[in-house]
Backbone and ligand atoms as CSV (ligand in chain L), in Angstrom:
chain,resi,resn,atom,element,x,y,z
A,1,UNK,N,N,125.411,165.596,44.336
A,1,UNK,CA,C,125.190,164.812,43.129
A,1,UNK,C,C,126.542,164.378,42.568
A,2,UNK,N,N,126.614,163.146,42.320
A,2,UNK,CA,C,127.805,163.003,41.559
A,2,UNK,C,C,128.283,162.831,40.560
A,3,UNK,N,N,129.526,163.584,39.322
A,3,UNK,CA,C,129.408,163.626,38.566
A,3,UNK,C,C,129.483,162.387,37.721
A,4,UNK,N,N,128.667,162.673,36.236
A,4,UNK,CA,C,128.309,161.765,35.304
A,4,UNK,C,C,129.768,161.711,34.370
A,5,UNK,N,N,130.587,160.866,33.983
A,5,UNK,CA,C,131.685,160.350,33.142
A,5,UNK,C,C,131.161,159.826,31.625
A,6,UNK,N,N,131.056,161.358,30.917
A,6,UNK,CA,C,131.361,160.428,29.548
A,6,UNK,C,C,131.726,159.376,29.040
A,7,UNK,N,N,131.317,158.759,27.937
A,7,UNK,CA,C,131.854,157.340,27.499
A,7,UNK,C,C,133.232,158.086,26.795
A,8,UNK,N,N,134.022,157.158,27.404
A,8,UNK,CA,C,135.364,157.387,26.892
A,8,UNK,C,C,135.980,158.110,27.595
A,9,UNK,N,N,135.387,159.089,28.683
A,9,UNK,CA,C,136.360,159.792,29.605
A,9,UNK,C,C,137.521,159.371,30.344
A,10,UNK,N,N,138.420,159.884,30.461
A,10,UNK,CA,C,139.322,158.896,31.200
A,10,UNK,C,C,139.531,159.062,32.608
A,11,UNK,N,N,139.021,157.849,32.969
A,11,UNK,CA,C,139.043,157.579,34.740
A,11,UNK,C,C,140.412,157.896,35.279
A,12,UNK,N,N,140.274,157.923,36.488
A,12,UNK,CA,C,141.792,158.178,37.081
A,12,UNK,C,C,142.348,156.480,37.582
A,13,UNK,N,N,143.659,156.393,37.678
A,13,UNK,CA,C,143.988,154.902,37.857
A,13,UNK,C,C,144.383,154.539,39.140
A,14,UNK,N,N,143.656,153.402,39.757
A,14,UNK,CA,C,144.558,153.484,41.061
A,14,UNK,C,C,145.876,153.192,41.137
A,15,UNK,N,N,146.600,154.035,42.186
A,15,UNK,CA,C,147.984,154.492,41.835
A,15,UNK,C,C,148.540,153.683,42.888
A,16,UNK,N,N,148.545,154.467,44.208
A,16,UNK,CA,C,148.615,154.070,45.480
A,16,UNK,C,C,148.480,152.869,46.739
A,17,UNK,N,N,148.981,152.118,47.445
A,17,UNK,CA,C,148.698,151.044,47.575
A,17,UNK,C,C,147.617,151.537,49.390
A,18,UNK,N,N,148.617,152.506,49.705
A,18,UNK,CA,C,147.689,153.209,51.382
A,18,UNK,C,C,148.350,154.905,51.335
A,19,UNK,N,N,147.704,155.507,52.143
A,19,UNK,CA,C,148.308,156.610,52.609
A,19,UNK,C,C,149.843,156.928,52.750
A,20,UNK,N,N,149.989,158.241,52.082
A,20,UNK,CA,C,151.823,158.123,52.480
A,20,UNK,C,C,152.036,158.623,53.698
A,21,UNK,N,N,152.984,158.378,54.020
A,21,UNK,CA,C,153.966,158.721,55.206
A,21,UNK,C,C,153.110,157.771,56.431
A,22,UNK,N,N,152.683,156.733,56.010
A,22,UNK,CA,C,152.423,155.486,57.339
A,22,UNK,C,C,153.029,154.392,56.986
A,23,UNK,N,N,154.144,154.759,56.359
A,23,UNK,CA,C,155.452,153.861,56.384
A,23,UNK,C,C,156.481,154.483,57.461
A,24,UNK,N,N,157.593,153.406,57.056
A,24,UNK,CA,C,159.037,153.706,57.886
A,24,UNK,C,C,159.618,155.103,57.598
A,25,UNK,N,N,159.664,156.233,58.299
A,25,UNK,CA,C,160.358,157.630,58.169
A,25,UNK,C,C,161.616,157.451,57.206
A,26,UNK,N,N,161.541,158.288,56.672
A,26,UNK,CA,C,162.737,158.253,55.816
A,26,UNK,C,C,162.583,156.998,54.099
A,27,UNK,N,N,161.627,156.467,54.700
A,27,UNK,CA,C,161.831,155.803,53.283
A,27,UNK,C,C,160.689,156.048,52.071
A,28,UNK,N,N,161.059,155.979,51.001
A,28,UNK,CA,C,160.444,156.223,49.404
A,28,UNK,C,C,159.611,155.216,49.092
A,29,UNK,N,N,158.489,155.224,47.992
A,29,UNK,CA,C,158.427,154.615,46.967
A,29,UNK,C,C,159.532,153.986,45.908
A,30,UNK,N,N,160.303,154.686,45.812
A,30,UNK,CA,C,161.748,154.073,45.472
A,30,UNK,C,C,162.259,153.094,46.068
A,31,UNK,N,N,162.305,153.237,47.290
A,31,UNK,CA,C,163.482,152.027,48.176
A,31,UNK,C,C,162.644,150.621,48.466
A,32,UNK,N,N,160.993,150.781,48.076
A,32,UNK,CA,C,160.176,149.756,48.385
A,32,UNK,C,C,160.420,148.499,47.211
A,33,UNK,N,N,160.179,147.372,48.148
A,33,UNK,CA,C,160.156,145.946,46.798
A,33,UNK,C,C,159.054,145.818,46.248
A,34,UNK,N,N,157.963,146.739,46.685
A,34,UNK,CA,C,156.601,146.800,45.219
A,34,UNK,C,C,156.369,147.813,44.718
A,35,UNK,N,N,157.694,148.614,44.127
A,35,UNK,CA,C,157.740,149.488,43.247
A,35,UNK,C,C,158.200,148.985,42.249
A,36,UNK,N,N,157.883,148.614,40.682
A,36,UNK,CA,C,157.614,147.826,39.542
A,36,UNK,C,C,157.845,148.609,38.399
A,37,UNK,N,N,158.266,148.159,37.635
A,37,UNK,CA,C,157.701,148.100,35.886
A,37,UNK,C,C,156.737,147.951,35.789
A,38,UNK,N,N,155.728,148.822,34.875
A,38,UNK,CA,C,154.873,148.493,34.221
A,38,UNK,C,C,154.836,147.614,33.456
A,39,UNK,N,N,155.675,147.384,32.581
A,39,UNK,CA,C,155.904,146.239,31.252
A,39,UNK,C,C,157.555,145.964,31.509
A,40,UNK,N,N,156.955,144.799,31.387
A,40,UNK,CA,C,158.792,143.724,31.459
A,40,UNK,C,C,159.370,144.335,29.809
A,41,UNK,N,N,158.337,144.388,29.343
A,41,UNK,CA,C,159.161,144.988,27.578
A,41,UNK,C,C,158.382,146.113,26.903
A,42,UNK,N,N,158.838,147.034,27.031
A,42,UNK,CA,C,158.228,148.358,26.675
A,42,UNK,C,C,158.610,148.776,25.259
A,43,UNK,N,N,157.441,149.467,24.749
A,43,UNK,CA,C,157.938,149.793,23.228
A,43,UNK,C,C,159.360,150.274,23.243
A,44,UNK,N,N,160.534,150.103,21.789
A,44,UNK,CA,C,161.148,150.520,21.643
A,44,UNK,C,C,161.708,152.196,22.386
A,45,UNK,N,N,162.299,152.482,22.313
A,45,UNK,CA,C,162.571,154.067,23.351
A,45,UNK,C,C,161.838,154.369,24.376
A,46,UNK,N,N,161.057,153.711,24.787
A,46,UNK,CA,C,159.891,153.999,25.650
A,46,UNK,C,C,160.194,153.557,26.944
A,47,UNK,N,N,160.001,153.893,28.268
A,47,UNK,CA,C,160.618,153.819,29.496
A,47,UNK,C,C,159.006,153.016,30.036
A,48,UNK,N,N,159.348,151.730,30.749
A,48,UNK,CA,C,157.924,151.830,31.313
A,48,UNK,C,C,158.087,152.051,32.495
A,49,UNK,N,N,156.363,152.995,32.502
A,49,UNK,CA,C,155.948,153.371,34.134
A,49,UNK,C,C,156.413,152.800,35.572
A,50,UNK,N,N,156.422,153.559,36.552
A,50,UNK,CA,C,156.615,153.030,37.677
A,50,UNK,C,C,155.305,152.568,38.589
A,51,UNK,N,N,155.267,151.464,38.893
A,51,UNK,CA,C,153.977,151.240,39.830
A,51,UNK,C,C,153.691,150.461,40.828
A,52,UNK,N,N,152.837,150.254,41.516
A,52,UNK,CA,C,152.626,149.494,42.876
A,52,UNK,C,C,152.240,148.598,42.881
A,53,UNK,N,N,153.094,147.593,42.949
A,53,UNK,CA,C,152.397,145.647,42.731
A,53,UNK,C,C,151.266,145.271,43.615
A,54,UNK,N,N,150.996,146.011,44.906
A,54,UNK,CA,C,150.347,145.836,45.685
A,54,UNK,C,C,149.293,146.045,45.248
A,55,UNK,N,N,149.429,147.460,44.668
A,55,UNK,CA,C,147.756,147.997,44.167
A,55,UNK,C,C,147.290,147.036,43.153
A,56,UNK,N,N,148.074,146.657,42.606
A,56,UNK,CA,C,147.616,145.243,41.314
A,56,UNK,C,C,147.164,144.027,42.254
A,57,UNK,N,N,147.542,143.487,43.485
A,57,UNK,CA,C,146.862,142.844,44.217
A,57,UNK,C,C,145.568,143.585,44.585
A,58,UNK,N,N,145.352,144.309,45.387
A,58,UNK,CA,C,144.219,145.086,45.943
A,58,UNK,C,C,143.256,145.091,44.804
A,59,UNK,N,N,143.654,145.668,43.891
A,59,UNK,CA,C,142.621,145.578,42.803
A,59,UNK,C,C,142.232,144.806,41.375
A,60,UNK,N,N,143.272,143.409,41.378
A,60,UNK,CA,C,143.852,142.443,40.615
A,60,UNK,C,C,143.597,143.524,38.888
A,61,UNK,N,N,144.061,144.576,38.886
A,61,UNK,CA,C,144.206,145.056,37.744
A,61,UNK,C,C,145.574,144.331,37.093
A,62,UNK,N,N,146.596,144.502,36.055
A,62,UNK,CA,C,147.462,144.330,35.736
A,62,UNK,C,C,148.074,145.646,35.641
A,63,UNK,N,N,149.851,145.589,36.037
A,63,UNK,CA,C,150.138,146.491,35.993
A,63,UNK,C,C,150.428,147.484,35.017
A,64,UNK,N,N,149.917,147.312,33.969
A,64,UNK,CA,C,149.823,148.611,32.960
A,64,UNK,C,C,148.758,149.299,32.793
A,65,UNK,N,N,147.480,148.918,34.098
A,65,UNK,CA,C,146.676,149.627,33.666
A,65,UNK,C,C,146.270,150.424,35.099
A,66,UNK,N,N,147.803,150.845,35.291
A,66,UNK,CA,C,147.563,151.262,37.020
A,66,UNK,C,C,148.586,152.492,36.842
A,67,UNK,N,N,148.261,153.822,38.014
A,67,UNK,CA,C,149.024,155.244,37.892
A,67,UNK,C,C,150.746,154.721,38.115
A,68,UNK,N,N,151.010,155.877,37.759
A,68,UNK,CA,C,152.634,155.715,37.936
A,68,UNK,C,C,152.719,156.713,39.363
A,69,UNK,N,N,153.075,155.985,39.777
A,69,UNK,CA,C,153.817,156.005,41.316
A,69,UNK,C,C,155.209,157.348,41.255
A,70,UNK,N,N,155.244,158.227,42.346
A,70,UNK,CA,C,155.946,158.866,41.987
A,70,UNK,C,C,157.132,158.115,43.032
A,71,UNK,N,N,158.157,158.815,43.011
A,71,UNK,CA,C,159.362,157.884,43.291
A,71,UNK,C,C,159.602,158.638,44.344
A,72,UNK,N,N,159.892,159.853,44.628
A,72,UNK,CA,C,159.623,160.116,46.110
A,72,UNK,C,C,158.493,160.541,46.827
A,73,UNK,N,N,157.149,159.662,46.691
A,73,UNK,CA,C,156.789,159.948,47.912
A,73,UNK,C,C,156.762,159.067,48.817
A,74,UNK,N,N,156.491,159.460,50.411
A,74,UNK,CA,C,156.755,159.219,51.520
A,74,UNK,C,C,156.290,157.411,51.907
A,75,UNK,N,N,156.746,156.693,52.084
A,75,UNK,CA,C,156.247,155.311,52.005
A,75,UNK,C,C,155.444,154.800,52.543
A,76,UNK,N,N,154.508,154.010,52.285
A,76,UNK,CA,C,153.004,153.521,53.124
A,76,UNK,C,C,153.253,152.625,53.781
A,77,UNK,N,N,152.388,152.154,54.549
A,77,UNK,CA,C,152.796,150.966,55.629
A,77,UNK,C,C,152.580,149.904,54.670
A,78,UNK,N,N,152.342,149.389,53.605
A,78,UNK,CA,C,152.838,148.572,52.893
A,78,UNK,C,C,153.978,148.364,52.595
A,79,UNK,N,N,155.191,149.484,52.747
A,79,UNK,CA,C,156.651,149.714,52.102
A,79,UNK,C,C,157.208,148.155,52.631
A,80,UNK,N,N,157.755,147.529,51.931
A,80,UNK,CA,C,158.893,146.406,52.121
A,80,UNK,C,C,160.201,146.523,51.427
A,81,UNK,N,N,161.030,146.332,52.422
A,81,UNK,CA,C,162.587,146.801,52.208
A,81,UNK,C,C,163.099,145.664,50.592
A,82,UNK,N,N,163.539,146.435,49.872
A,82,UNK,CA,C,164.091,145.062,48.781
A,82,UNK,C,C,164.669,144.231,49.165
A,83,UNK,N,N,164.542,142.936,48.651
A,83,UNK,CA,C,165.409,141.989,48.540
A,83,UNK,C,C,164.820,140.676,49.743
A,84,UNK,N,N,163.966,141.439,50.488
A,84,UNK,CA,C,162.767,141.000,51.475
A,84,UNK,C,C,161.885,139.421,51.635
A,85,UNK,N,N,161.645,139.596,50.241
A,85,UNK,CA,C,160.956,138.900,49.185
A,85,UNK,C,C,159.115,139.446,49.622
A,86,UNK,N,N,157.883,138.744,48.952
A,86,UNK,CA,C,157.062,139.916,49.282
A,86,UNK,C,C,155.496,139.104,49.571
L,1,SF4,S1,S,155.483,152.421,49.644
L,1,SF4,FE1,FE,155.504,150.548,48.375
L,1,SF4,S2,S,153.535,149.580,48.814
L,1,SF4,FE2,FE,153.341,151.719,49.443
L,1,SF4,S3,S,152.513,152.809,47.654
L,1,SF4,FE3,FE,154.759,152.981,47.566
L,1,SF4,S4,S,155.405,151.284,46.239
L,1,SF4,FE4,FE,153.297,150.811,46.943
């Protein structure tokens, strides 16, 4: 049976663009060119999130309403080297 989600519960966000480590060995979420800002202008003191432009394609969400990506994990076969273009 699967569980029932309160109104207002908070869903989990898609984060991820594929599986890690079916990228290039050795490389990050960090070193990829669709690792992003969440917001081009983030509240005052406020750092914005890190996230996956891809997954904002895959799921045409916008990217503030998508997980923050951690910075080292292992890179998906989506990873594209910066500067690449994408
Ligand atoms: S390696 Fe790149 S494409 Fe894959 S999840 Fe990380 S940021 Fe997204």
């Amino acid at each position: 049976m699967l569980p029932v989600l309160e109104e207002g519960e908070a869903m989990s966000r898609p984060t991820y663009a594929h599986v890690e480590g079916t990228g290039p060995a050795g490389e990050y979420c960090q070193s990829c060119a669709h690792w992003t800002r969440s917001a081009k202008n983030p509240a005052p003191f406020r750092r914005a999130a890190m996230v996956c432009a891809v997954v904002a394609r895959q799921t045409g969400l916008p990217l503030d309403r998508l997980g923050t990506v951690y910075s080292h994990r292992p890179a998906c076969r989506h990873w594209q080297r910066k500067g690449t273009g994408s």
